[in-house]
C-alpha positions as CSV (number, residue, x, y, z in Angstrom):
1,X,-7.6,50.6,-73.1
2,X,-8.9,48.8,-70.5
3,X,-12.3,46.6,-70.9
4,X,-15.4,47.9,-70.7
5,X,-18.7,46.0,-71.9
6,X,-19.0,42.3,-70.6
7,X,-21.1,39.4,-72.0
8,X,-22.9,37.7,-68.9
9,X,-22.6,34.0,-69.8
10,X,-24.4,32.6,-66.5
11,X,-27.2,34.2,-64.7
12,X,-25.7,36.6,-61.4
13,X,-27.1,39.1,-59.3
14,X,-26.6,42.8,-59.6
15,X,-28.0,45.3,-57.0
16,X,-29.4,49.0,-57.2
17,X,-31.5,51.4,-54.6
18,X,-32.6,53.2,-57.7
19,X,-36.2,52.8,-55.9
20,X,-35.2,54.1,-52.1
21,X,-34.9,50.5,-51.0
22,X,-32.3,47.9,-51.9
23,X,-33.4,45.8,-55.0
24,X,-31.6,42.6,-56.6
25,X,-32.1,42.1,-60.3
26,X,-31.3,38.7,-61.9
27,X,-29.3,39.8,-64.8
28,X,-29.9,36.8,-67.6
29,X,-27.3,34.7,-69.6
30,X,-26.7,37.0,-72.4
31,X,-27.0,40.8,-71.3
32,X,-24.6,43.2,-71.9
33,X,-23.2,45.0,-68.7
34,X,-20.9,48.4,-68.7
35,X,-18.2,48.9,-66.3
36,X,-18.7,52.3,-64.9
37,X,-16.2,52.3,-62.3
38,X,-12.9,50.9,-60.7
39,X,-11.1,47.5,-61.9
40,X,-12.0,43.9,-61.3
41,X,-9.6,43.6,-58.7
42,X,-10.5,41.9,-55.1
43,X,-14.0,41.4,-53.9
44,X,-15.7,44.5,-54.2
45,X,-18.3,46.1,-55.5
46,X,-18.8,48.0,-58.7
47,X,-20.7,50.0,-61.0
48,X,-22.0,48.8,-64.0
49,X,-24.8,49.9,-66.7
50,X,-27.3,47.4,-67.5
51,X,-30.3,48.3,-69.4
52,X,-29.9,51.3,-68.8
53,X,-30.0,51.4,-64.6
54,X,-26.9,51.5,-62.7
55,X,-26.4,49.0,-60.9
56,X,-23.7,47.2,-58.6
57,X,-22.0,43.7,-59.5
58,X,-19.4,41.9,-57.4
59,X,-16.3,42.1,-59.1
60,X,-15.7,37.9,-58.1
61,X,-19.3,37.1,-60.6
62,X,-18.0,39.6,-63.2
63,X,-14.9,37.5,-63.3
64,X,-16.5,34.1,-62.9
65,X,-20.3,34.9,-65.2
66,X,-18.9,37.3,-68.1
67,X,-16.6,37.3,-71.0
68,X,-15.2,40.4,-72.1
69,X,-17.7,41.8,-75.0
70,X,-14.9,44.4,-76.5
């Protein structure tokens, strides 16, 4: 089963347009993300739940800012 929830362990940027224009969050040492879609493979973009939003996270910061939480 592949991994799902992450720990962010440094502070990184996660983007949504949850609001009609393009808005970056900070997303705090701490926080709890979901993966929603696709692997952490390349440098992409990908889904993930935080706080409730969806919200996109480059796959490089999830790699680099987050420990696995499962």
């Amino acid at each position: 089963m592949p991994i799902r929830k992450y720990r962010i362990v440094e502070p990184t940027i996660a983007m949504s347009d949850d609001t009609g224009r393009g808005v970056a969050y900070t997303i705090l040492a701490g926080a709890m993300v979901e993966l929603q879609s696709g692997p952490l493979d390349g440098n992409k973009l990908v889904e993930v739940k935080w706080e409730g939003k969806s919200v996109l996270m480059f796959t490089q910061d999830l790699r680099q800012r987050a420990e696995p939480a499962d």
